[in-house]
C-alpha positions in Angstrom: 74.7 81.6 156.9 73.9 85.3 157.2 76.7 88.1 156.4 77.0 89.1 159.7 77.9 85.4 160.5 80.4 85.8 157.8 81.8 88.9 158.6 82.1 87.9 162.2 84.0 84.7 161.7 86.3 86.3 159.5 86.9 89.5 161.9 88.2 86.1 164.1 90.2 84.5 161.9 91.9 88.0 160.9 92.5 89.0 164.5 94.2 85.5 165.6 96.5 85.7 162.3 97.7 89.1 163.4 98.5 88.0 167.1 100.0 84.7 166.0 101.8 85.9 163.3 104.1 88.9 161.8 102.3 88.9 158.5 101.5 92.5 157.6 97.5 93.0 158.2 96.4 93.0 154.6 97.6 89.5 154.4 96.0 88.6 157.3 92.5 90.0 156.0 92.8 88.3 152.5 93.4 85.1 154.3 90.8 84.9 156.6 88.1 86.5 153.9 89.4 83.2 151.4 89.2 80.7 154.6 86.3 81.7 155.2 84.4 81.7 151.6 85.2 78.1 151.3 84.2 77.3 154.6 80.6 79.3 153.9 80.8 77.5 150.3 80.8 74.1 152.5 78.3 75.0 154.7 75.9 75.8 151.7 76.6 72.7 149.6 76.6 70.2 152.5 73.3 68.9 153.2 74.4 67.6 156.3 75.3 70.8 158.0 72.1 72.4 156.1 69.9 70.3 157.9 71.5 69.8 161.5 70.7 73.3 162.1 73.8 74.2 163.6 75.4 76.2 160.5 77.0 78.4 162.9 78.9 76.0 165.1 80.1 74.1 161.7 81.5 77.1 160.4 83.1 78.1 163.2 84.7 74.9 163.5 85.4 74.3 160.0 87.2 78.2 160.0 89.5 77.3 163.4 90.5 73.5 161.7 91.8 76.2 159.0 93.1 78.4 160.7 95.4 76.0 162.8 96.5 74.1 159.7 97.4 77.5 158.4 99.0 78.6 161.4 101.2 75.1 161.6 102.7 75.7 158.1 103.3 79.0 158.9 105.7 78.5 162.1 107.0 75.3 159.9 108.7 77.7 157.8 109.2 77.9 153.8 111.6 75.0 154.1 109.8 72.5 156.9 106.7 73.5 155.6 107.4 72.0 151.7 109.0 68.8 153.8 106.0 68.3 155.6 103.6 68.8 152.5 105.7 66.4 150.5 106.2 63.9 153.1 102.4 63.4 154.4 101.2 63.7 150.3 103.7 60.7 149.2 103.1 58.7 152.4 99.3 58.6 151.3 100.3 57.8 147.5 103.0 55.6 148.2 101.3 52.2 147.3 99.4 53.8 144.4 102.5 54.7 142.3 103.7 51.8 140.6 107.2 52.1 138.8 107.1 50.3 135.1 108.6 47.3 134.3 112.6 47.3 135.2 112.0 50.1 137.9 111.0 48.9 141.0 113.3 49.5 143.5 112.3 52.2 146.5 114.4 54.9 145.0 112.8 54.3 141.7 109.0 54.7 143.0 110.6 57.6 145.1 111.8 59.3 141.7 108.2 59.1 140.4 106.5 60.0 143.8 108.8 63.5 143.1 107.6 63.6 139.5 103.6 63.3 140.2 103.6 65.3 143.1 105.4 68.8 141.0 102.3 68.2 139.0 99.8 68.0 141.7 101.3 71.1 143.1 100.5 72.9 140.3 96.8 71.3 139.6 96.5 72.3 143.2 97.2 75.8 142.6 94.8 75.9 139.5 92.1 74.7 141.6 93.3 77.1 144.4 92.9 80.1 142.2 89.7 79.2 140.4 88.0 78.5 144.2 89.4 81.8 145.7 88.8 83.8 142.8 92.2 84.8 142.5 93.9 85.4 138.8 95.5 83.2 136.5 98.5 84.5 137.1 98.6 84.8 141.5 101.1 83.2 142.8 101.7 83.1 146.6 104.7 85.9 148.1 104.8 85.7 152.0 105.4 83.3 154.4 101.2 83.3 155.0 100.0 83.3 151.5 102.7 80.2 151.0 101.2 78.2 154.4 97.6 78.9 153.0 98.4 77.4 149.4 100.4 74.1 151.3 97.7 73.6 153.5 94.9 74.0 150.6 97.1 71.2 149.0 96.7 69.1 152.0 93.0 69.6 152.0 92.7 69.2 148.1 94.7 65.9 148.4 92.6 64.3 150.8 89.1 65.5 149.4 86.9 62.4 149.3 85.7 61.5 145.4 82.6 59.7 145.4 82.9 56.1 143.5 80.0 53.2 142.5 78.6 51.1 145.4 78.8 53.4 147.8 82.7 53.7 148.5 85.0 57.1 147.6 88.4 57.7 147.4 90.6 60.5 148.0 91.8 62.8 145.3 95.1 62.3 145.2 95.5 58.5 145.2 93.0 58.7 142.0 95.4 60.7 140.8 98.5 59.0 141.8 96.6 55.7 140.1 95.8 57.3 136.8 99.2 59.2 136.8 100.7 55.5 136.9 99.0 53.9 134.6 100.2 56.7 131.6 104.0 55.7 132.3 105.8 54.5 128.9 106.9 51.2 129.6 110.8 52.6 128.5 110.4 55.2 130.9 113.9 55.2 132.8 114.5 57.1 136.6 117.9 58.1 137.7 118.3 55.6 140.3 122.6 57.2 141.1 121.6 59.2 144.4 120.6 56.5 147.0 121.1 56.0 150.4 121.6 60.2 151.3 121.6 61.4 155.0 123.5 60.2 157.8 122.6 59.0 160.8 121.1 61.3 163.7 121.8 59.1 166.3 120.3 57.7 169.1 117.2 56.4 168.1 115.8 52.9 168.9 114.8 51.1 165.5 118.3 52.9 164.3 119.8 50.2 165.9 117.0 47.5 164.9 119.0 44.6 162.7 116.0 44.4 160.9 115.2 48.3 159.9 119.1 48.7 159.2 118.9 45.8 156.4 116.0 46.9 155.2 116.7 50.4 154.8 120.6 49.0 153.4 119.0 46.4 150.6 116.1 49.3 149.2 119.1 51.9 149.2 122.2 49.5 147.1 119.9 47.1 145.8 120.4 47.5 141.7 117.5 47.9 139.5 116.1 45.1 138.1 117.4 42.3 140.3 115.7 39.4 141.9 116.9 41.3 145.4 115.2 44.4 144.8 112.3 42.9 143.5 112.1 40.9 147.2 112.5 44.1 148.7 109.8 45.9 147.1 107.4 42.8 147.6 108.4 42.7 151.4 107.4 46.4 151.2 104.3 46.5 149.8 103.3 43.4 152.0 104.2 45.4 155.3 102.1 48.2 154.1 99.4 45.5 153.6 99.2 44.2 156.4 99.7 47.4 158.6 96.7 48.4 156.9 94.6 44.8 157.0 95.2 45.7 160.7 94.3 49.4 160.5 97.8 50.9 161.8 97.7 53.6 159.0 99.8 55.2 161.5 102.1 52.4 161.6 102.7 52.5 157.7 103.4 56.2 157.4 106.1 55.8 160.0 107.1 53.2 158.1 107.3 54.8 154.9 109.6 58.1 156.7 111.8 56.0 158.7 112.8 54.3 155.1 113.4 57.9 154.1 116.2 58.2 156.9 114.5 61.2 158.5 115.6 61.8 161.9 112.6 61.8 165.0 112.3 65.5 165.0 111.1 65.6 161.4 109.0 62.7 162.2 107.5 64.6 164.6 106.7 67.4 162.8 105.2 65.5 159.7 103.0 63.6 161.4 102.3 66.5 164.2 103.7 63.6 167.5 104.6 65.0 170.8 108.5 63.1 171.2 105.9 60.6 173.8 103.4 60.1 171.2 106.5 59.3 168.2 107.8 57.0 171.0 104.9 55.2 171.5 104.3 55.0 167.6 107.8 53.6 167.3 107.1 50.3 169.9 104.1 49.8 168.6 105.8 49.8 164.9 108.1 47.7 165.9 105.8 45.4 167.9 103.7 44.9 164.2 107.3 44.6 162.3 108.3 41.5 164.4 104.9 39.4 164.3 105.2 40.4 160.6 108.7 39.2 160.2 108.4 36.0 162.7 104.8 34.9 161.9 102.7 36.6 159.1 105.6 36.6 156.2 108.2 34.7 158.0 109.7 32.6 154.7 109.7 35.7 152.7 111.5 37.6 155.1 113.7 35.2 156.0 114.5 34.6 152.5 115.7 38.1 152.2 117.8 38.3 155.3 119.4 34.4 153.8 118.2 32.7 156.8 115.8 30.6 155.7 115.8 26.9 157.1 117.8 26.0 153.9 120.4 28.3 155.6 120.1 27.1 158.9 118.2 30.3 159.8 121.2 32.3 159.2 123.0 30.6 161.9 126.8 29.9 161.8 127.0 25.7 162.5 128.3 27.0 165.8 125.5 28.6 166.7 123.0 26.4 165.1 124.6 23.6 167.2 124.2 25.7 170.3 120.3 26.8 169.0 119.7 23.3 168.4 120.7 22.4 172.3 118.3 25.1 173.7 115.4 23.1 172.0 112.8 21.3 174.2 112.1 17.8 172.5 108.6 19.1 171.0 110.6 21.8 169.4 113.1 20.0 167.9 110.7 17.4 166.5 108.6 20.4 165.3 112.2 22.1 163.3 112.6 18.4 162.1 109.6 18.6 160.5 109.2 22.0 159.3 112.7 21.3 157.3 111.1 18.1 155.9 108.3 20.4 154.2 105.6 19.8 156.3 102.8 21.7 156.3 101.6 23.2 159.6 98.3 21.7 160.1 100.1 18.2 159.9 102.8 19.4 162.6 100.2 20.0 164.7 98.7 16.8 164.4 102.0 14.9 164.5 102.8 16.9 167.7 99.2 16.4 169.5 98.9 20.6 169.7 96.2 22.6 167.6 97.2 24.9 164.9 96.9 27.9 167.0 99.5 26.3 169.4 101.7 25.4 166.8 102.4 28.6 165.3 103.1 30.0 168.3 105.7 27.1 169.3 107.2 28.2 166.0 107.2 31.9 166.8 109.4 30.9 169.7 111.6 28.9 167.7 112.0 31.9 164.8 113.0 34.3 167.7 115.2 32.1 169.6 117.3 32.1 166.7 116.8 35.7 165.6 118.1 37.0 169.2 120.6 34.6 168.5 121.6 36.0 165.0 121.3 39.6 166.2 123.4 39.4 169.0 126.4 37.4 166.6 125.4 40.9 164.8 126.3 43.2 167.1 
């Protein structure tokens, strides 16, 4: 790319930070000059761009991408902004930071999540000031030099790290991995402050039988017990199999609605319209009840202590009145199901294939969980 390129796309960048912010003008140049050089440092190194011929168009795009990450940071605010930041970093690393033996339970990993991520901040700005060619000792001071350095982090985080056979990874789970794998067995986490912030109110899963005893057992769960150790296991095989089904989506929602944060700060960490969060929410809890009632249903069951040994959690008055809702097949296929048998010989003892089965026992499981929930309300 030519100078003139250069100096054009940063004459750009400097005149849309000056009409969309109040940074003093200074700022705004130094920005867009160091937005720029790594954009024009991308441009050079990537082959791809090199030999596509469109150099120009890449770096314009690559400078606006920028530019609008910058400029959502920025009208995020000091405060919203380091929410944000920490909030889509430890929803990437979540699975990768594995508490040592003892410390399992969500506020634990939480703890440790808080630990990595202070140090990544500061690897971050190391590698911030060595790229930009800023001193040892710069540190950002306004509102813009702060969004710049959180979304940099964002971009650091997420660089892809090439690995064998073909794959790569991104930075920060690497990091998050290696970070996990130095903890001291004996290392301890103050596990005392669990459960903080109240409800907002009015939200649908809020009021979801399911999300309120999940969020209740991670939060007063002690460490160490065969509970918590349930809970972490029915946590890390959501995530799985949100992301067997590639609803990534689905898991980071998953991960901030455990955190208690209200829709509006969901919005704004995963940039949703209030439509597009409500969408994400049905569909999240479309995934969450074919998780519960089909893919895992003994372990969650187990959990809730409605397991068949338990009558699936129903009171004998209600299981009497379940039990009279059956159709014949259904009840033969409960008979059997508490007997121990396995599902491939229910469905050949009821004349159905396996497919049909499972979903005759779907409809059993949430016969009884409307039930249950409705004794719950």
């Amino acid at each position: 790319m030519s100078n003139p390129d250069v100096e054009l796309i940063t004459q750009t960048l400097y005149q849309q930070f000056c009409r969309q912010t109040s940074a003093n003008k200074t700022h705004c140049w130094d920005v867009a000059s160091r937005l720029v050089a790594e954009v024009w440092r991308i441009c050079e190194e990537s082959q791809r761009i090199q030999v596509s011929g469109e150099i120009e168009n890449w770096a314009n795009t690559l400078g606006q991408h920028r530019f609008k990450q910058c400029l959502r940071y920025y009208k995020l605010g000091s405060s919203r902004g380091r929410v944000h930041l920490q909030s889509l970093l430890s929803s990437i690393i979540y699975r990768y930071i594995l508490p040592p033996q003892g410390a399992s339970s969500y506020q634990g990993r939480v703890a440790l999540i808080e630990d990595f991520l202070q140090g990544f901040y500061l690897e971050a700005l190391n590698i911030f000031r060595r790229e930009t060619g800023l001193p040892g000792t710069y540190t950002p001071r306004s509102l813009l030099e702060l969004a710049e350095y959180m979304a940099f982090c964002e971009r650091y985080g997420k660089r892809r790290i090439p690995l064998p056979g073909r794959r790569s990874q991104q930075l920060i789970i690497l990091r998050a991995q290696t970070f996990s794998q130095k903890q001291p067995l004996e290392a301890s986490v103050d596990m005392d402050s669990a459960a903080e912030g109240g409800y907002g109110g009015g939200e649908g899963d809020r009021h979801d039988p399911l999300i309120q005893q999940l969020r209740l057992l991670l939060s007063h769960e002690p460490p160490g017990s065969n509970e918590g150790s349930l809970c972490e296991t029915i946590i890390e095989e959501v995530l799985r199999y949100f992301e067997e089904r590639n609803q990534n989506d689905c898991a980071n929602y998953f991960i901030l609605r455990l955190k208690d944060l209200s829709a509006p700060e969901i919005e704004a960490i995963l940039d949703l319209t209030p439509r597009q969060r409500d969408y994400l929410q049905q569909r999240f809890k479309y995934h969450l009840v074919r998780f519960a009632l089909s893919h895992r249903w003994e372990l969650v069951h187990q959990w809730l202590e409605a397991d068949l040994e338990r009558n699936l959690g129903l009171t004998p008055q209600e299981w009497q009145h379940f039990h009279s809702e059956l159709t014949e097949q259904q009840q033969t296929l409960l008979e059997l199901k508490q007997a121990g048998q396995e599902m491939g010989a229910i469905a050949q003892a009821l004349s159905l294939t396996p497919t049909q089965t499972e979903k005759q026992w779907f409809k059993l499981l949430a016969m009884a969980w409307d039930i249950r929930n409705c004794s719950v309300s």
